[in-house]
C-alpha positions as CSV (number, residue, x, y, z in Angstrom):
1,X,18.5,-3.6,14.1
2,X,15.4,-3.5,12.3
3,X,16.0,-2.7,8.5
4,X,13.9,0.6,8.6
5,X,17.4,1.8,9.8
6,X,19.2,0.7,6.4
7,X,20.6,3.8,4.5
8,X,19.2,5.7,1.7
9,X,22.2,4.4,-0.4
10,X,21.7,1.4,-3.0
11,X,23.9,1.7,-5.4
12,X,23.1,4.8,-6.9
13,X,21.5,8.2,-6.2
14,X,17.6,7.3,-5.8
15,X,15.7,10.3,-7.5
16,X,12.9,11.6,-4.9
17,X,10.1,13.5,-6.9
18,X,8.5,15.2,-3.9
19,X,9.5,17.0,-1.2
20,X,8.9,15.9,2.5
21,X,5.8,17.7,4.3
22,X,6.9,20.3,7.1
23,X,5.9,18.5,10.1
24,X,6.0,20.6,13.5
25,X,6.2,19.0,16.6
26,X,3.0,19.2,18.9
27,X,5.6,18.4,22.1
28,X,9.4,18.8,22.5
29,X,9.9,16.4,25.0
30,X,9.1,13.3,26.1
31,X,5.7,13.0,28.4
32,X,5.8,9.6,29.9
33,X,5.0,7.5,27.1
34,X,5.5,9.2,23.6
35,X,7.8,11.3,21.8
36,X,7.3,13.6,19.0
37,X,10.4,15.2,17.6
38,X,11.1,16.2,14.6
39,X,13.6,13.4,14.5
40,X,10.8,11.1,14.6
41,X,9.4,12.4,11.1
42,X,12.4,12.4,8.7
43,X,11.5,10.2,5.6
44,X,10.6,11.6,2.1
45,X,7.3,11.4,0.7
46,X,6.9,8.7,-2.0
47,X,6.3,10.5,-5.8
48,X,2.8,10.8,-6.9
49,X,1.7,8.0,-8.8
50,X,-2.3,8.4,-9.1
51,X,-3.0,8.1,-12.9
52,X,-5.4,10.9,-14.0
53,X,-8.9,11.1,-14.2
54,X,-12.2,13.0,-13.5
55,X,-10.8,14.2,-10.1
56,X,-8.6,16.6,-8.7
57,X,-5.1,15.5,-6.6
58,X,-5.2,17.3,-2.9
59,X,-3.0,17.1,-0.2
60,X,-4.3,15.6,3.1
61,X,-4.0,12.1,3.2
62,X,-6.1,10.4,5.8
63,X,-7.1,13.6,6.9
64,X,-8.4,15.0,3.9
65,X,-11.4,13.5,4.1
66,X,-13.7,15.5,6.0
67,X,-14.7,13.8,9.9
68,X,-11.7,12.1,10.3
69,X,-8.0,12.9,12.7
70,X,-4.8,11.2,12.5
71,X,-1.8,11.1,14.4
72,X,1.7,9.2,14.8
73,X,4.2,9.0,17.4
74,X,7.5,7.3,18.8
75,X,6.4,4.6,21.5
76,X,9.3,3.0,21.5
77,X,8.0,0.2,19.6
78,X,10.6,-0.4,17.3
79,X,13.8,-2.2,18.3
80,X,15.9,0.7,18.2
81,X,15.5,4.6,17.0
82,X,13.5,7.4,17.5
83,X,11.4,7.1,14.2
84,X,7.4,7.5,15.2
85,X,6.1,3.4,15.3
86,X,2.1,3.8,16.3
87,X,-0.1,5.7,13.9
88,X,-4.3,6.2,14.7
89,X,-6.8,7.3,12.5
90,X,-10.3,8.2,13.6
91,X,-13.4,9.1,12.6
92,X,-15.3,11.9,14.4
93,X,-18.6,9.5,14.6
94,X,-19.3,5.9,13.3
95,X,-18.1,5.5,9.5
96,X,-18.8,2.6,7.5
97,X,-16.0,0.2,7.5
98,X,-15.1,-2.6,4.6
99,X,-11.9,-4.5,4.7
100,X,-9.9,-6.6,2.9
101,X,-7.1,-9.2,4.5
102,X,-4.6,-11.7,3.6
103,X,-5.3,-15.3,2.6
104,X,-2.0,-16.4,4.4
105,X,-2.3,-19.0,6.4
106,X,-0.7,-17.9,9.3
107,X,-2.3,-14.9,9.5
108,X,-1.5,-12.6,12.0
109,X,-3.5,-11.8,15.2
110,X,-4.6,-8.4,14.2
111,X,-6.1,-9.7,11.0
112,X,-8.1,-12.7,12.8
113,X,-9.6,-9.4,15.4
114,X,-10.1,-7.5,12.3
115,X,-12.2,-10.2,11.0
116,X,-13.9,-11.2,14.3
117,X,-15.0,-7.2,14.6
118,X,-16.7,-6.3,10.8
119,X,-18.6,-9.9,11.1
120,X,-20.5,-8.1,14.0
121,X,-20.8,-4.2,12.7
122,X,-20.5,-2.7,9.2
123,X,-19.6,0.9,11.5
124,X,-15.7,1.9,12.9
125,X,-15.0,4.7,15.0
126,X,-10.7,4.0,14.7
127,X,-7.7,2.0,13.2
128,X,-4.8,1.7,15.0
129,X,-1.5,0.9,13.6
130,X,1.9,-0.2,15.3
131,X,5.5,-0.9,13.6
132,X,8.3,-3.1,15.4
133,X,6.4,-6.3,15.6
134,X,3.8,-7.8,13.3
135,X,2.5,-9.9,16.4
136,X,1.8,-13.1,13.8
137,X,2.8,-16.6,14.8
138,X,2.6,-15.6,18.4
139,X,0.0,-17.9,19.7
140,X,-2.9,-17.6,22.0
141,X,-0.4,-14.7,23.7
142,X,-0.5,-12.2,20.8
143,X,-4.1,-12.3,20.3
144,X,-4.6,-11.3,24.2
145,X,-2.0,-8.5,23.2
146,X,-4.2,-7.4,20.5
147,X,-7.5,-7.6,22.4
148,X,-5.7,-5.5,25.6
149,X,-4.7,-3.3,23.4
150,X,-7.9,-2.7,21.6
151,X,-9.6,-1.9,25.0
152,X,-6.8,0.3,26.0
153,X,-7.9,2.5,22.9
154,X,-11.6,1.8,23.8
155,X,-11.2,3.2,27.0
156,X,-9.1,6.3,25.9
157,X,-11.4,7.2,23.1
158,X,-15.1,6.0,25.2
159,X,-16.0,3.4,23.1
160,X,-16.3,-0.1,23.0
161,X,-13.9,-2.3,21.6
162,X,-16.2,-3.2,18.7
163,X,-15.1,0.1,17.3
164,X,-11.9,-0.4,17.0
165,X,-9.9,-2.0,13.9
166,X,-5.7,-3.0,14.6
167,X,-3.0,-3.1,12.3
168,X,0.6,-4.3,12.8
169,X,3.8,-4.7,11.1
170,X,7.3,-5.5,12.1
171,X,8.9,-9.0,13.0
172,X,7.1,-12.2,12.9
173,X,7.0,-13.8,15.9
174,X,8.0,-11.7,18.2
175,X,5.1,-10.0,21.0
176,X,4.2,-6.7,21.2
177,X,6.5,-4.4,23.3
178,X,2.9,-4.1,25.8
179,X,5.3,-2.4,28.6
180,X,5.5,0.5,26.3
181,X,2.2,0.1,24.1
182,X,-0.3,0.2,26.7
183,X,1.2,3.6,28.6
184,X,1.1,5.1,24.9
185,X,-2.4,4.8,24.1
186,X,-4.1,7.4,26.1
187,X,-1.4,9.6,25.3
188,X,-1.4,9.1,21.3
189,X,-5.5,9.7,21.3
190,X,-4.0,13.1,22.9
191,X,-2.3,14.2,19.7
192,X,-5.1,13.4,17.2
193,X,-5.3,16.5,15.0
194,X,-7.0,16.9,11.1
195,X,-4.0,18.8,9.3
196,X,-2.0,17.2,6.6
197,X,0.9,17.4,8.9
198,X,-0.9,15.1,11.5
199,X,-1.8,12.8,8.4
200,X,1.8,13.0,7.7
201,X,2.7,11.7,11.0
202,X,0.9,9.1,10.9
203,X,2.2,8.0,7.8
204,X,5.7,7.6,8.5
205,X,4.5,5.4,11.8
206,X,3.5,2.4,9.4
207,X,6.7,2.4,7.7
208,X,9.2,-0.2,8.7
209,X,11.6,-0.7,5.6
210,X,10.1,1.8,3.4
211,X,12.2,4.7,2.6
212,X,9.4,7.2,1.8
213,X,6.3,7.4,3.5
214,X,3.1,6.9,0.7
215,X,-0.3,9.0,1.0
216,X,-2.3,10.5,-1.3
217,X,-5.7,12.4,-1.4
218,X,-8.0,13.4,-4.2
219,X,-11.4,14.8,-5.0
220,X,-14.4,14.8,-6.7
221,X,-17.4,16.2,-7.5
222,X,-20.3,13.6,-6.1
223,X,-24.3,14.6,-5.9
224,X,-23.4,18.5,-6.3
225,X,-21.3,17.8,-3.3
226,X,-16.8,18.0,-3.1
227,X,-16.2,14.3,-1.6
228,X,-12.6,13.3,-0.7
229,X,-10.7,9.8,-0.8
230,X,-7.2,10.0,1.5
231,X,-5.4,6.8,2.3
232,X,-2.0,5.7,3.3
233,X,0.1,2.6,3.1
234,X,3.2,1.1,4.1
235,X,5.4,-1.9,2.5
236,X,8.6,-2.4,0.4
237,X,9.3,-6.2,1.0
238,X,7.3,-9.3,1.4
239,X,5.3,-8.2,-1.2
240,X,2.7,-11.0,-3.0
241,X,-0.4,-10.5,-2.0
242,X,-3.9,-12.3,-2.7
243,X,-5.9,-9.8,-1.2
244,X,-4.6,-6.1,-0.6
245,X,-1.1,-5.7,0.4
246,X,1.1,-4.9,3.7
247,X,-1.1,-2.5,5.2
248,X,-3.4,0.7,4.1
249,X,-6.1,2.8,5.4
250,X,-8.4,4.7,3.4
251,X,-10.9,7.3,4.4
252,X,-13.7,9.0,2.5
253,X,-16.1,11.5,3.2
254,X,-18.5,10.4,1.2
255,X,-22.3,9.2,1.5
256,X,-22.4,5.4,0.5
257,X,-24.2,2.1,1.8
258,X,-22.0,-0.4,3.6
259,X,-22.9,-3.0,0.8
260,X,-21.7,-0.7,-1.6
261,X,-19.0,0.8,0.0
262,X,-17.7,-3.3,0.8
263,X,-17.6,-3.4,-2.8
264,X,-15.9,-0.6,-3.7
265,X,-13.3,-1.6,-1.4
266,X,-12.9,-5.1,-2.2
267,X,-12.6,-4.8,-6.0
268,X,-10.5,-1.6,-6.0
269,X,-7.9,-4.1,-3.8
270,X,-8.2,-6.0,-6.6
271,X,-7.1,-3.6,-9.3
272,X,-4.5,-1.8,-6.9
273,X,-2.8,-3.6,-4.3
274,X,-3.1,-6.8,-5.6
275,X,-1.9,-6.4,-9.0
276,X,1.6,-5.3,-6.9
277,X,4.4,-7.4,-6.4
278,X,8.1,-7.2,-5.0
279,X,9.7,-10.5,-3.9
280,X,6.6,-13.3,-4.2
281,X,6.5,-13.5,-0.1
282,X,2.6,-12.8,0.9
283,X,2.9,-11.6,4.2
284,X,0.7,-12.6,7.2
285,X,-0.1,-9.2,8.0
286,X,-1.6,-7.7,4.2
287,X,-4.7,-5.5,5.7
288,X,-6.2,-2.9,3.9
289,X,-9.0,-1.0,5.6
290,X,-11.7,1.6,4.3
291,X,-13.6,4.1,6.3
292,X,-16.1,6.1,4.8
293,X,-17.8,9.2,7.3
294,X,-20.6,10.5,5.1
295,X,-19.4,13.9,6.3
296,X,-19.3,15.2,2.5
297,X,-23.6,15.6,2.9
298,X,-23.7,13.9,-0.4
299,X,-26.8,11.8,-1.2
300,X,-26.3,8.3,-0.3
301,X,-25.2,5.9,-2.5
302,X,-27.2,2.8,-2.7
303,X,-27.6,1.5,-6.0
304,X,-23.8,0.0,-7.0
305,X,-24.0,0.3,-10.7
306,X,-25.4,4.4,-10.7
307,X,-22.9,7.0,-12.2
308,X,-22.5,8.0,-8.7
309,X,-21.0,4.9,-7.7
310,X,-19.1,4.4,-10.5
311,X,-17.4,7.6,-10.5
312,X,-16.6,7.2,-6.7
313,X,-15.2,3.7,-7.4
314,X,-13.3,5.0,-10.1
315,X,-12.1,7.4,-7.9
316,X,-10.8,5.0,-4.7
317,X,-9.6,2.7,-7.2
318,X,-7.4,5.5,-8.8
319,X,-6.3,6.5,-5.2
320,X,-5.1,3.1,-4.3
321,X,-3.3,2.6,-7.5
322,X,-1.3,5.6,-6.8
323,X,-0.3,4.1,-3.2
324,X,0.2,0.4,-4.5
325,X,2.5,1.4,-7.3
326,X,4.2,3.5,-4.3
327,X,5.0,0.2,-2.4
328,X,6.5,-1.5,-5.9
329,X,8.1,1.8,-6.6
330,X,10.1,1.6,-3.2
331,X,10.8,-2.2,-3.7
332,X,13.6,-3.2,-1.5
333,X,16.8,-2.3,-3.0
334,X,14.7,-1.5,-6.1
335,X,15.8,0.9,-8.9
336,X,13.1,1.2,-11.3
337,X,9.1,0.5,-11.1
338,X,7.6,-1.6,-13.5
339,X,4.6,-1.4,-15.4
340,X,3.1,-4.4,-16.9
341,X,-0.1,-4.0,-19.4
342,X,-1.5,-6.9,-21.0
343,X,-3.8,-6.7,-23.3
344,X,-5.8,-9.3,-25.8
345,X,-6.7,-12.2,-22.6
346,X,-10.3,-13.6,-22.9
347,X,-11.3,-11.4,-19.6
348,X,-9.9,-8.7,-17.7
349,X,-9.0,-11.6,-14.4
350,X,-6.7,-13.3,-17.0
351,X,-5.0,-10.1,-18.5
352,X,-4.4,-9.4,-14.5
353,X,-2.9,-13.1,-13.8
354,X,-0.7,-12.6,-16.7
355,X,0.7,-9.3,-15.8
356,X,1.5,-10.2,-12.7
357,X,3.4,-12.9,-13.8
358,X,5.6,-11.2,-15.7
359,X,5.9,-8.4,-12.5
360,X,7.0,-11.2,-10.5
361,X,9.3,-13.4,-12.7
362,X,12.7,-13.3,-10.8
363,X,14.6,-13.7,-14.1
364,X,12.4,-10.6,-15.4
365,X,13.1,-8.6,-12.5
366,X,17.1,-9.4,-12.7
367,X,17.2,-8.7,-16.3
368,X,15.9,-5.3,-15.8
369,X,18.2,-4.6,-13.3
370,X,21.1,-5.3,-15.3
371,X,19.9,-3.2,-18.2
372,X,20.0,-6.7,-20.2
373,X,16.8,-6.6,-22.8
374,X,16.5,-10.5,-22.1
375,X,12.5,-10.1,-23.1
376,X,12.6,-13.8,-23.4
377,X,12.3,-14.0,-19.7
378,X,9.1,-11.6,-20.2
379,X,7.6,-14.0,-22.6
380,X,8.4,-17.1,-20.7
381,X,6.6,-15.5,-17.5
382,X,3.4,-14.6,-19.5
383,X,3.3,-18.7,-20.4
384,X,3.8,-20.2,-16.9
385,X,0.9,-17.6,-15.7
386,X,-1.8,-20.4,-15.7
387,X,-3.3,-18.3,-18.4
388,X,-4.1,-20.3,-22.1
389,X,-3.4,-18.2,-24.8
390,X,-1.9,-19.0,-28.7
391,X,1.6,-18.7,-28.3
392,X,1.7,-17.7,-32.1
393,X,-0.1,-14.4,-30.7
394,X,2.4,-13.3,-28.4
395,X,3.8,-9.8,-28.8
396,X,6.0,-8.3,-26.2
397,X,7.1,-4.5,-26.4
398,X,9.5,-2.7,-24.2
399,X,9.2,0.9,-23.8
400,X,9.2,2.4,-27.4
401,X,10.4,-0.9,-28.9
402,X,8.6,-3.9,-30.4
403,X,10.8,-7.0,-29.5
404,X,7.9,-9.7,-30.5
405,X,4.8,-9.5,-32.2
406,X,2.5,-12.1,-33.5
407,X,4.5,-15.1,-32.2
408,X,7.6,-13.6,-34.0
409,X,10.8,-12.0,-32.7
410,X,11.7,-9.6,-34.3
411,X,15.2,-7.5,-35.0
412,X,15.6,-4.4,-32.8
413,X,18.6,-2.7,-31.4
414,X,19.8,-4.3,-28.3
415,X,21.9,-1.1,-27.7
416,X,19.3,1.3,-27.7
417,X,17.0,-0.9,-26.0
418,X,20.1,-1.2,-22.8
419,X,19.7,2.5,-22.9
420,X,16.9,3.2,-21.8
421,X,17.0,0.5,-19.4
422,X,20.0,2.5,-17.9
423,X,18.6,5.8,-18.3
424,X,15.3,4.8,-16.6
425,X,17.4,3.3,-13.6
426,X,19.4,6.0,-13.3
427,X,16.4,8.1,-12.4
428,X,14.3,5.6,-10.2
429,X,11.7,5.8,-13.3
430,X,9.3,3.4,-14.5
431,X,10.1,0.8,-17.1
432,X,7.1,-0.2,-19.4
433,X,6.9,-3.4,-20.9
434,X,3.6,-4.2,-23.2
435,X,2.4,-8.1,-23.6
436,X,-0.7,-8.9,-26.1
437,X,-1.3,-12.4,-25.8
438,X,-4.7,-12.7,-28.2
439,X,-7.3,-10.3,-29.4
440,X,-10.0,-10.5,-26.6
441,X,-11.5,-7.7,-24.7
442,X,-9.2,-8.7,-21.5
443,X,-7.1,-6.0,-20.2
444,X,-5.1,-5.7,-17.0
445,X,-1.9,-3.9,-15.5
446,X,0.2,-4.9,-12.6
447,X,3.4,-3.8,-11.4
448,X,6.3,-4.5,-9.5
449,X,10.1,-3.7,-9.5
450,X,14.0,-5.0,-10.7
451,X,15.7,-7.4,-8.0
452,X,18.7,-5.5,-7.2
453,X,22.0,-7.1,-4.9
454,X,20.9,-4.8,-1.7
455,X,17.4,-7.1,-1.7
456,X,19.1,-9.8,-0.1
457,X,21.6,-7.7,1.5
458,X,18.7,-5.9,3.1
459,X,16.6,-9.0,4.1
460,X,20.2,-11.0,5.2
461,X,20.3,-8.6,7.9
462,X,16.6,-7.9,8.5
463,X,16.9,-8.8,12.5
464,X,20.5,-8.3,13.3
């Protein structure tokens, strides 16, 4: 059984902070191919975790950007279950497309068509998503599963297969289920709708061991004209990466060049998704894709460093960094998020290598878990980073507490500090832990989560 079935239950009472979205079902009963219960949509939503800024939170997700439709349903993709497994999101004509993709070697055959289709065409008309297998390290095979597949959907919507973008997640090395795929995909393209319960839908069919589904949607006010950012994601384990992470779609309806929209993209991965960690595993599937309709009737943006651009940057960035801290938020077997700032490194890059150090340091992440203020084992990670700094200007603060500063420990109460270790747990909150390492202008965040007993009991049994 696939560990998307795991119970809620880790040890403790895991505090949701938002309710799930209503979804009604479109159809009762099966028709051939797909299914669309209201069994097939029962997972919380994640909490909202977009800092704030010159925009307003909306409700939507991929769909709240206007020119775009979304579905999800059950295909019987996964290895057991009636939880929906095949999400697709699609724009109503052409949008600009910019994507980012893991450096993993063994990538996975949906990245490598991913790849092959933006070297030809900066325009995507969909992005199609399956759960049950990840269809990497399955040879010349699995890349003729994703290319049928692509022309299944090319055919269904009346395009060509240059329009099409794939995701997958799931098992390595096992093929796509193509005996119950390839029926699905005319039907899915039937249930395409632009509501947030449709968005919704499609949200929880990305989801393999996540226990909340994560999307988000904001606005702002672009060239006199209301633009939207929506996106969704999916991950919980096998969380490292050196791009993006897992996988993530994110649609706009603003007006912007593809060079410019590329670089929004690309650098917004780079201050979101990968400045998350979980376990240290990059995966071979880590695919984050970015569709932009111009249906908002905004001006186009063209010149990168205009106000324009930087406020819509500012504004997909923020959006992503509420999804990514999502995915360390529901860590496997996690019970608190953790926010790392770092502050003092020579550049911003370095502040980020650090932090993500320290989000990743197994020692760290145990610690916190067990309530134990070892902030040794916070220091210790900000040294191995790679990163050259003055030890002697090393200050570590947890929470409210100063435990270092200027190269010297210093006294503090270990009982209070175990407190609100505890108490922060105890609510699935997020745990803050400050490093300065110098007094440059360098500043970066990352963030992760506390390596709990039910990680390996979860990934023990991940295909049994």
């Amino acid at each position: 059984m696939l560990a998307q079935q795991r119970i809620l239950s880790r040890g403790h009472a895991r505090a949701i902070h938002r309710t799930s979205i209503k979804v009604t079902p479109r159809q009762s009963c099966r028709a051939h191919a797909i299914l669309m219960d209201q069994e097939c949509y029962q997972i919380t939503a994640a909490p909202d975790l977009i800092p704030n800024g010159p925009w307003t939170k909306v409700e939507g997700g991929v769909c709240a950007a206007k020119g775009f439709k979304a579905t999800g349903v059950h295909a019987g993709l996964r290895a057991s279950g009636k939880k929906a497994d095949l999400a697709l999101v699609v724009a109503d004509a052409p949008a600009t497309a910019a994507g980012t993709f893991t450096q993993n070697v063994m990538c996975a055959a949906p990245v490598l068509y991913c790849k092959d289709v933006l070297s030809r065409t900066n325009t995507i008309r969909a992005v199609m998503t399956n759960a049950g297998q990840a269809n990497a390290a399955t040879g010349t095979q699995g890349y003729e599963d994703a290319v049928a597949t692509a022309k299944a959907l090319a055919e269904a919507l009346g395009t060509s297969t240059d329009d099409i973008l794939l995701q997958s997640t799931g098992v390595i090395g096992r093929r796509m289920k193509m005996e119950n795929f390839i029926p699905s995909i005319p039907e899915v393209v039937q249930t395409l709708g632009a509501t947030t319960a449709d968005a919704h839908r499609a949200a929880v069919a990305i989801t393999t061991t996540d226990l909340v589904s994560k999307e988000a949607a904001l606005q702002v006010t672009l060239g006199g004209k209301t633009v939207h950012v929506g996106g969704m994601c999916k991950g919980s384990g096998m969380i490292h990466p050196n791009m993006a992470t897992m996988l993530g779609v994110v649609t706009c309806d603003a007006a912007v060049a593809p060079d410019v929209w590329t670089g929004i993209i690309k650098r917004a991965s780079v201050a979101s998704f990968n400045s998350i960690t979980v376990d240290g595993d990059t995966s071979t599937n880590d695919c984050v894709i970015g569709l932009a309709s111009g249906a908002a009737g905004n001006p186009l943006v063209t010149d990168p460093a205009s106000p324009e651009a930087q406020l819509l940057e500012s504004a997909v960035t923020a959006l992503m960094q509420g999804l990514a801290k999502s995915i360390a938020w529901d860590g496997e077997g996690a019970t608190c998020l953790l926010e790392i700032e770092v502050t003092g490194a020579k550049s911003d890059a370095d502040a980020r290598v650090i932090a993500r150090s320290v989000a990743g340091s197994s020692l760290a992440k145990s610690a916190i878990f067990g309530h134990d203020p070892n902030w040794g084992r916070i220091a210790a990670a900000a040294g191995y980073s790679g990163i050259i700094f003055d030890q002697s200007d090393l200050g570590v603060q947890l929470g409210p507490m100063k435990l270092m500063e200027a190269g010297q420990p210093l006294p503090f109460d270990k009982a209070t500090a175990n407190k609100y270790l505890k108490d922060t747990c105890a609510v699935h909150g997020t745990v803050q832990i400050f490093v300065t390492v110098g007094k440059g202008p360098g500043k970066g965040m990352a963030w992760g989560c506390d390596l709990s007993y039910d990680y390996v009991k979860i990934n023990a049994e991940y295909t049994t």
